[in-house]
C-alpha atoms as one frame of an Amber mdcrd trajectory, in Angstrom:
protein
  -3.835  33.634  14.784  -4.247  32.427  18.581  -5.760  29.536  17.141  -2.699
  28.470  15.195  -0.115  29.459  18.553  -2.712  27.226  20.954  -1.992  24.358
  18.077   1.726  25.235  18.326   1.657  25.135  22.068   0.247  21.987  22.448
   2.610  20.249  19.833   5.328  21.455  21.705   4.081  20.118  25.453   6.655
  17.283  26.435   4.541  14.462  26.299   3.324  15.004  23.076   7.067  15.406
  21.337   7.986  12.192  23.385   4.878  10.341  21.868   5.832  11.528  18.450
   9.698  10.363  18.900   8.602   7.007  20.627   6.128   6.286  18.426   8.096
   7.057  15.188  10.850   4.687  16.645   8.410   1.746  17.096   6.716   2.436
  13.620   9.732   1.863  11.713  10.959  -1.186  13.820   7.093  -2.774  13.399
   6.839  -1.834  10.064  10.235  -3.549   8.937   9.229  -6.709  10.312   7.526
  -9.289   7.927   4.231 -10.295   8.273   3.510  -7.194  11.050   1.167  -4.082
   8.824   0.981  -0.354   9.500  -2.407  -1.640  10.864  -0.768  -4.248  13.698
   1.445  -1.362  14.588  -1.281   1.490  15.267  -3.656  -1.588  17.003  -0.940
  -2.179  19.076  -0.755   1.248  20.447  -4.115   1.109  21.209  -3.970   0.471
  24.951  -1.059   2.962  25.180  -3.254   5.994  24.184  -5.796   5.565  27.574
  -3.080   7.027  29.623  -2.298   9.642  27.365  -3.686  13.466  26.900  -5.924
  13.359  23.428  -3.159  15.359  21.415  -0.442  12.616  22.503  -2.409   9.812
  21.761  -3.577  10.963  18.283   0.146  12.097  17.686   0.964   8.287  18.683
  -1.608   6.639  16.102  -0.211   9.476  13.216   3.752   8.897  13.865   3.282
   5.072  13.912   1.557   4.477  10.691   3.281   7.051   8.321   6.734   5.400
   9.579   4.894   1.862   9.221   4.363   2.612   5.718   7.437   3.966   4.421
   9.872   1.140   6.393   7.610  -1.482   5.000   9.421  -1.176   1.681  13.061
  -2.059   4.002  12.350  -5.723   3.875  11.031  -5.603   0.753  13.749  -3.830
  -1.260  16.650  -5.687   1.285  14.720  -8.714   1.111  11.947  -8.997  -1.425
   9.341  -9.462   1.326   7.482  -6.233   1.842   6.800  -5.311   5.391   2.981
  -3.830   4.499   1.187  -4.488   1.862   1.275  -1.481   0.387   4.981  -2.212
  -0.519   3.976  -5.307  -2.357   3.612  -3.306  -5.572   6.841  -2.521  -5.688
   8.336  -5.320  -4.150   9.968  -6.582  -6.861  11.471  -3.213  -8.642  12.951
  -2.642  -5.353  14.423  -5.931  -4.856  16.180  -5.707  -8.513  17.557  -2.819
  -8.130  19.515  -4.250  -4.995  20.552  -6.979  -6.894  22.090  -4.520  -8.337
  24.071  -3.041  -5.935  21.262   0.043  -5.936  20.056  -0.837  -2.209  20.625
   2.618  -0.719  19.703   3.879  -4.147  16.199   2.391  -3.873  15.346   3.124
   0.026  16.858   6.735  -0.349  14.459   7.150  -2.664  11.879   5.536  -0.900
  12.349   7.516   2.111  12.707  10.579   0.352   9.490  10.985  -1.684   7.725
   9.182   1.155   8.227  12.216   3.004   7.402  14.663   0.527   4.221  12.732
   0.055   2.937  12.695   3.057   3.459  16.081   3.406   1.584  16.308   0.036
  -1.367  14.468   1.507  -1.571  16.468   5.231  -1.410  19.540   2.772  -4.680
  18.574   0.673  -6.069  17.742   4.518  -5.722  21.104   4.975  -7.206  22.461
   2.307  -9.038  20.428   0.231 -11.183  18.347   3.105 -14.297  20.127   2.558
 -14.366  18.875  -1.519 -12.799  15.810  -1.148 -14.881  14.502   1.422 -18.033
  15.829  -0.439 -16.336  13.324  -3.282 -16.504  10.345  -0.836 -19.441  10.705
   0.044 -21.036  10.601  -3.640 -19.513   7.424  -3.627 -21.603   4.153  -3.940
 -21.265   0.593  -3.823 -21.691   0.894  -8.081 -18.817   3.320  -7.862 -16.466
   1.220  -5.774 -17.372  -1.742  -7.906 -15.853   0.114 -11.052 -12.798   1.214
  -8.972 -11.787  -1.806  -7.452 -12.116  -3.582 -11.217  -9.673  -0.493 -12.566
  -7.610  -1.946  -9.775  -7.634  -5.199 -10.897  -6.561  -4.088 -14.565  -3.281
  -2.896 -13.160  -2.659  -6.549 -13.236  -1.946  -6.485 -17.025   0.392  -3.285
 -16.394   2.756  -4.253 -13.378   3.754  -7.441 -14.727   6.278  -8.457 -17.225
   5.397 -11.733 -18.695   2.762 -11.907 -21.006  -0.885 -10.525 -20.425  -1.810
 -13.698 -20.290  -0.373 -15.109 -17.245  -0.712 -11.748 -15.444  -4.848 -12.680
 -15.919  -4.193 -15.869 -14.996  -2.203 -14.788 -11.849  -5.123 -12.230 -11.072
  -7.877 -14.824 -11.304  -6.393 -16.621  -9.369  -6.421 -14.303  -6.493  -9.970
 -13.628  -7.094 -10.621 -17.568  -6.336  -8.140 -17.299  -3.044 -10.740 -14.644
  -1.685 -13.608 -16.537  -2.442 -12.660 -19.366   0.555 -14.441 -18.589   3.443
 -17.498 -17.156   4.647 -16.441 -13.401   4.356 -18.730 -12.863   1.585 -22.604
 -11.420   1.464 -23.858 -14.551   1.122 -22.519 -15.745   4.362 -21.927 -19.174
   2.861 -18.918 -21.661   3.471 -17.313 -21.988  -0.017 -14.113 -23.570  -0.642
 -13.495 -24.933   3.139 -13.747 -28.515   2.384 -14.494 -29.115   5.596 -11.637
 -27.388   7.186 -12.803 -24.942  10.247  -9.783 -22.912   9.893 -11.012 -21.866
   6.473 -14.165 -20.381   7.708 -12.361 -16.957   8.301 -10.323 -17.423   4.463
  -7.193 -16.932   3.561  -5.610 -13.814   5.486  -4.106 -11.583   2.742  -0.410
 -11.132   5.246   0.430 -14.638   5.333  -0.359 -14.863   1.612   1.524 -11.878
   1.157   4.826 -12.967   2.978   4.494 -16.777   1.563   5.070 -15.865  -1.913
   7.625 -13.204  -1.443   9.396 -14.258   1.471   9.300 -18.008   1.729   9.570
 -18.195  -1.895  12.874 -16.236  -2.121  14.255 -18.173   0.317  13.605 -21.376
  -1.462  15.387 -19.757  -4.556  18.144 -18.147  -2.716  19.012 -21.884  -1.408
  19.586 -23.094  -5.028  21.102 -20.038  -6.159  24.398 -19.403  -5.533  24.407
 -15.177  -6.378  23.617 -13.356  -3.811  22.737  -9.462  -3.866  25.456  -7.195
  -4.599  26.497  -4.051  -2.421  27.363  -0.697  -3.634  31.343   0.265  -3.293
  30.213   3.618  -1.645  27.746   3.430   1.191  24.372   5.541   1.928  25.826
   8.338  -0.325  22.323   7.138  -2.390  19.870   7.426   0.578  20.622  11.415
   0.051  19.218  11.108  -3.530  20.414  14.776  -4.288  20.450  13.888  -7.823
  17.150  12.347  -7.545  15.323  15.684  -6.300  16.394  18.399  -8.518  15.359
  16.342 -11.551  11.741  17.842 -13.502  10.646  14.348 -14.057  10.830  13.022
 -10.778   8.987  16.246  -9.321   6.606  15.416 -11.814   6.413  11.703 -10.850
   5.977  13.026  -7.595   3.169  15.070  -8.148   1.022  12.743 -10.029   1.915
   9.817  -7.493   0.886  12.717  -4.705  -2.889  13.183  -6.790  -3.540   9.503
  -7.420  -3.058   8.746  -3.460  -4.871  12.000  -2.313  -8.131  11.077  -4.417
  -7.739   7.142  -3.242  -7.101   8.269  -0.060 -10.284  10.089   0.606 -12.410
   7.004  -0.533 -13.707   5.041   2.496 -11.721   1.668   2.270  -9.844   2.059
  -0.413  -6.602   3.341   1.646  -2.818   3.156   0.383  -2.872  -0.426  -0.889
  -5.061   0.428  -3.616  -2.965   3.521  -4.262   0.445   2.496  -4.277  -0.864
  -0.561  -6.998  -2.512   2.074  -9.294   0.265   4.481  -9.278   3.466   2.040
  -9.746   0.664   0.826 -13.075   0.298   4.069 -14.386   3.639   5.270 -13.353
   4.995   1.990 -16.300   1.806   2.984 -18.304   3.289   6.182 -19.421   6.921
   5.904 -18.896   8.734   6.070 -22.540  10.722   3.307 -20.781   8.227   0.878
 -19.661  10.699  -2.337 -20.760  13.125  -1.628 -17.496  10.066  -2.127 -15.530
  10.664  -5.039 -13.132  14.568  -4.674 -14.192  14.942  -2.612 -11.202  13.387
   0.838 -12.776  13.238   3.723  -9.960  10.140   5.648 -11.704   7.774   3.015
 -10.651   9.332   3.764  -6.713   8.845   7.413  -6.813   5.378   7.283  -7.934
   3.855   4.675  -5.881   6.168   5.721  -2.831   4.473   9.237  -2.925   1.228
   7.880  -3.633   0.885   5.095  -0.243   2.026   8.063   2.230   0.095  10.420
   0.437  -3.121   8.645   1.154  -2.192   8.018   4.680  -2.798  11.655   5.445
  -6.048  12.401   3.162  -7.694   9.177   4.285  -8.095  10.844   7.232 -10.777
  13.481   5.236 -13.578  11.836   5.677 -12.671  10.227   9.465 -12.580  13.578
  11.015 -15.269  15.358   8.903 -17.755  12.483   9.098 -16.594  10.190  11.433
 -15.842   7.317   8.125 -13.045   5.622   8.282 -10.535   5.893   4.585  -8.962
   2.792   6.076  -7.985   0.398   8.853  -5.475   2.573  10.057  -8.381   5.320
  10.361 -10.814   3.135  11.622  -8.702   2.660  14.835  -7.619   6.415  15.092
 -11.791   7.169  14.965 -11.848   4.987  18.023  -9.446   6.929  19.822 -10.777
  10.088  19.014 -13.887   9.401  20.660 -12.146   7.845  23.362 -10.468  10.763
  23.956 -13.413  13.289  23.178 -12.781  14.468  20.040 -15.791  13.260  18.099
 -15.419  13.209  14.404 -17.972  15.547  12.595 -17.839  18.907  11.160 -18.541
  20.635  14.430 -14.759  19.435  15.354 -13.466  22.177  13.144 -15.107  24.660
  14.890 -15.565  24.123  18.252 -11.920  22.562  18.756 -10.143  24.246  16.101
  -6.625  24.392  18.127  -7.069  20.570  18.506  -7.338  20.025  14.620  -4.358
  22.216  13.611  -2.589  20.656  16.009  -3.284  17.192  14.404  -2.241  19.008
  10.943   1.095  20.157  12.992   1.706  16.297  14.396   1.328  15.217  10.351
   3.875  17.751   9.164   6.582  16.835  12.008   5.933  13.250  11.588   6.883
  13.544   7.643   9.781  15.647   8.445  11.442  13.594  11.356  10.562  10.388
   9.046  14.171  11.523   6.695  16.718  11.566   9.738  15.050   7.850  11.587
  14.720   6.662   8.164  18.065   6.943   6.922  19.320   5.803  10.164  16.831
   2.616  10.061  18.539   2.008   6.466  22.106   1.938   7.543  21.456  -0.410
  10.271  18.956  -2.632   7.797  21.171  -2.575   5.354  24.063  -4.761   7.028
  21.395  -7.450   6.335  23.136  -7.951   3.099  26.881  -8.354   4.420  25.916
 -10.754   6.758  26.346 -15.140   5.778  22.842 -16.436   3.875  23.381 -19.070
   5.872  22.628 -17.065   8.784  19.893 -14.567   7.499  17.802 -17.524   5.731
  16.723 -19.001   8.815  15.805 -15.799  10.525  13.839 -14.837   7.563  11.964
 -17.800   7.859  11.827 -17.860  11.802  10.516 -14.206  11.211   7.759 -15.066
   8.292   6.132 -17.105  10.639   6.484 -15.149  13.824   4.805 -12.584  11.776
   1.821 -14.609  10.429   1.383 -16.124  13.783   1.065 -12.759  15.092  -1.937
 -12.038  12.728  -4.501 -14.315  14.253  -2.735 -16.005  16.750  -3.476 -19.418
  14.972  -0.727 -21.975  13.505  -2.720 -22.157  10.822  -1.900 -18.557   9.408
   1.868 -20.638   9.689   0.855 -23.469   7.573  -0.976 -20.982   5.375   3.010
 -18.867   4.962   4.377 -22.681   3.761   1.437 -23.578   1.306   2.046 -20.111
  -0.088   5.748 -19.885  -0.686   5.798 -23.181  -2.918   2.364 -21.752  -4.693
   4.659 -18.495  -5.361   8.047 -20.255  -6.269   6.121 -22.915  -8.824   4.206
 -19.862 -10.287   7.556 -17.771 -10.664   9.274 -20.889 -11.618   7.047 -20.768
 -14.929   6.727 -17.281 -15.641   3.338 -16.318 -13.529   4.044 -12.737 -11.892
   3.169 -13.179  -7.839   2.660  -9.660  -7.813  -0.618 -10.020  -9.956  -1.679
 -12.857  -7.530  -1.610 -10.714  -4.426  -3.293  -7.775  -6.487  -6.184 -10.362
  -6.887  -6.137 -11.358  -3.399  -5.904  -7.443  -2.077  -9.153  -6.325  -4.471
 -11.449  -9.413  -4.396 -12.942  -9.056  -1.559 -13.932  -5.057  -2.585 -14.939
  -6.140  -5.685 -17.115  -9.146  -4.830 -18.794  -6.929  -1.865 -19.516  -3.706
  -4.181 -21.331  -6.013  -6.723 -23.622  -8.322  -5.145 -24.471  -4.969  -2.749
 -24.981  -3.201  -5.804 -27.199  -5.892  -7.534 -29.248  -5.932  -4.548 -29.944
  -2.073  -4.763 -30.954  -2.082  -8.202 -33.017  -5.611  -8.299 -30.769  -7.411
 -10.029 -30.577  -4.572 -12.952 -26.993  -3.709 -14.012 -28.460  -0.323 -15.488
 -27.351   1.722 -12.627 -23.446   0.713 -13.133 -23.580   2.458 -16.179 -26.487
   5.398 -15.338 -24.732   7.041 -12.599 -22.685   9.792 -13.611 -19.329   9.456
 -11.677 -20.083   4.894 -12.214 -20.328   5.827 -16.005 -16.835   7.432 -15.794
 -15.160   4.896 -14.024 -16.990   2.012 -16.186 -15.424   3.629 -19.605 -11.995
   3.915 -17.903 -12.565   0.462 -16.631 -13.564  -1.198 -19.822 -10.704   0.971
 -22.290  -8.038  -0.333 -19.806  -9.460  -3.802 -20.624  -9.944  -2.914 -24.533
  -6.633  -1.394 -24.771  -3.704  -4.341 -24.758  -6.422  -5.743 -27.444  -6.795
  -2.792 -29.696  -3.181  -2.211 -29.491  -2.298  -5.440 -30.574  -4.541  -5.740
 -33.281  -3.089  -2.601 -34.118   0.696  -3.849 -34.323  -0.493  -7.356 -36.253
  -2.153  -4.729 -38.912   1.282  -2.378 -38.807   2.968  -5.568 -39.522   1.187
  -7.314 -42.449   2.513  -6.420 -45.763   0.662  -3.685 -48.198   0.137  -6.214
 -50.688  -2.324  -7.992 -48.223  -3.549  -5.465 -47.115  -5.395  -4.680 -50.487
């Protein structure tokens, strides 16, 4: 019990609630801002922690990124360009549904089961990090090779044009993260010569070119701009929303799907906000309205993202491995600040670690008030003249992708994008698809050829391990299925007399 009032007590010292409100504050502006990731944000703060005591500058790293995450889906749902990308997979639901006049409808709900979903996640911290983190660790390269490829089949899910394309989309991506030399190899490929492709094709400016730049070009030959609601914010409540079974139940399985993501090293809430939004349209009985501005997909993956915020931080303070980026940094700190990672952290500063629990909790509950103020003042966007707002979205797009690498080239690489994405939407290629190609390819090109090399070139092992045999049948039904089900429905359909 003195354990748990020392955590209290150092929550509550003045420097540390003034690093959690500060921080928050600056989360949600960086996050809502194109082109800048939860990852710029908590980098960013970086220099700020060396002058603050540990529990403050952990408290910093927490606030920033759980606000990053959730106000990433402002721009996106306001202005179909998604401010991390772990809003990309739900980019475009949102966006419909405020072309709809559902704006509020889709942030309130954002913001609401973001909340609960981190809370979700810092709860399995608490009690699950001891099993979880013994599952990250039995991971291998064979086993992250099978997950990233499930990834990739979410391709065939989240879109709604034909299989086809949404392949074709995918593949693509795959080839965009082949440029470079950010392979094992450590071969040029794809640079033609160009020095500024030695480093590839940053996944941000990609990201924001075929959202952003790409709905700007449409938005200047269309002539119907979004619609607004009659009433205002009474949405961003969503009282309706949380007394429903089916969203609680949304919830929950969003909640699982990030907490198990999470708690893989480098798998983090991209990967878990994609796999939930495809499983969330995967068993809805409505999976048509998917992409027609559908809230089920929102809830799910909302949860999910936030959720594996929190348990990616399993296997960073138990071993010292980072789930993420975001992770990766806050290891940094805690060294900095002498809290090494490891499991005698749980025992020898015990008060320290429940007070990290404490700063998650407060962070998820103080995220509902900010956030629905952050969506009242984001939400004017839409009232204001496109001829105003489409210049400062562009101005903003590359400000952003500047800010990546500090190179004019991540600029140029924002242009090339946003006609690739408007010629590919143009003809009925989902974006989405594109950017889930361009987020896995690098995982999945890395866990192979690692892989190969452990086994000799056998491919025995992807299939021999016990939790790689798992993953390889879901992998390889979820690429059997839209085949068997279709050769299904063309049997259905032929007539009896054929049939015998």
């Amino acid at each position: 019990m003195a354990v748990y009032l020392e955590a209290f007590r150092m929550v509550m010292a003045p420097d540390v609630i003034i690093a959690i409100l500060l921080s928050s504050i600056y989360g949600l502006v960086v996050g809502s801002l194109p082109g800048l990731s939860a990852t710029m944000a908590t980098a960013l703060l970086v220099p700020v922690t060396f002058y603050l005591s540990p529990i403050a500058a952990i408290a910093t790293i927490i606030s920033a990124s759980a606000m990053a995450i959730f106000s990433g889906d402002i721009p996106g749902a306001l202005l179909r360009i998604p401010g991390t990308p772990a809003s990309a997979a739900y980019t475009d639901e949102a966006y419909a549904m405020t072309r709809k006049g559902q704006a509020e409808l889709a942030l309130g709900a954002g913001l609401w089961f973001s909340a609960l979903g981190g809370i979700a996640g810092t709860l399995s911290l608490i009690v699950l990090a001891p099993p979880l983190a013994e599952i990250a660790l039995s991971f291998s390269t064979f086993e992250y090779f099978w997950l990233a490829l499930l990834g990739l089949m979410c391709a065939t899910l989240v879109a709604r044009s034909s299989p086809v394309k949404a392949i074709a989309s995918m593949l693509l991506g795959l080839l965009i993260t082949c440029v470079g030399m950010e392979n094992p190899g450590g071969i040029a490929r794809f640079t033609f010569g160009f020095t500024d492709l030695l480093g590839g094709i940053e996944v941000i400016p990609a990201l924001v070119g075929v959202f952003a730049v790409s709905e700007v070009m449409r938005a200047m030959i269309s002539t119907d701009p979004p619609k607004m609601p009659k009433r205002k914010y009474d949405s961003i409540m969503a009282g309706q929303w949380m007394l429903t079974r089916k969203d609680w139940r949304q919830m929950t399985r969003g909640n699982f799907v990030g907490i198990i993501i999470g708690v893989l090293p480098g798998a983090g809430a991209d990967m878990a906000a994609w796999v939930s939004y495809a499983m969330s349209k995967r068993f809805s009985k409505e999976p048509e309205k998917f992409g027609t501005g559908h809230p089920e997909g929102l809830v799910e993956a909302g949860a999910s993202n936030n959720a594996s915020l929190a348990s990616g931080w399993v296997p960073a303070l138990l071993f010292g491995v980072p789930g993420d980026t975001i992770t990766a940094i806050a290891i940094g700190v805690l060294y900095m600040k002498g809290l090494n990672p490891g499991p005698t952290l749980f025992t020898e500063k015990a008060s320290s670690m429940y007070a990290l629990y404490i700063v998650f909790i407060i962070a998820n509950i103080i995220m509902i008030p900010l956030g629905i103020i952050m969506i009242r003042i984001a939400a004017t966007v839409l009232r204001a003249p496109r001829s105003a707002i489409l210049p400062v979205i562009v101005l903003c797009c590359a400000v952003g992708s500047f800010a990546t690498g500090n190179s004019l080239f991540a600029v140029l690489t924002v242009a090339a994008f946003g006609i690739i994405g408007y010629v590919m939407e143009a003809n009925g290629y989902p974006v989405a698809a594109m950017v889930l190609g361009i987020v896995m390819g690098t995982m999945v090109e890395q866990s192979f050829v690692t892989s190969l090399i452990k086994s000799d070139g056998s491919i025995l092992p992807f299939f021999e391990r016990p939790v790689s045999s798992v993953l390889a049948a879901l992998t390889i039904g979820a690429l059997a299925w839209p085949i068997l089900f279709w050769a299904w429905r063309k049997f259905q359909a032929t007539p009896a007399s054929a049939k015998a």
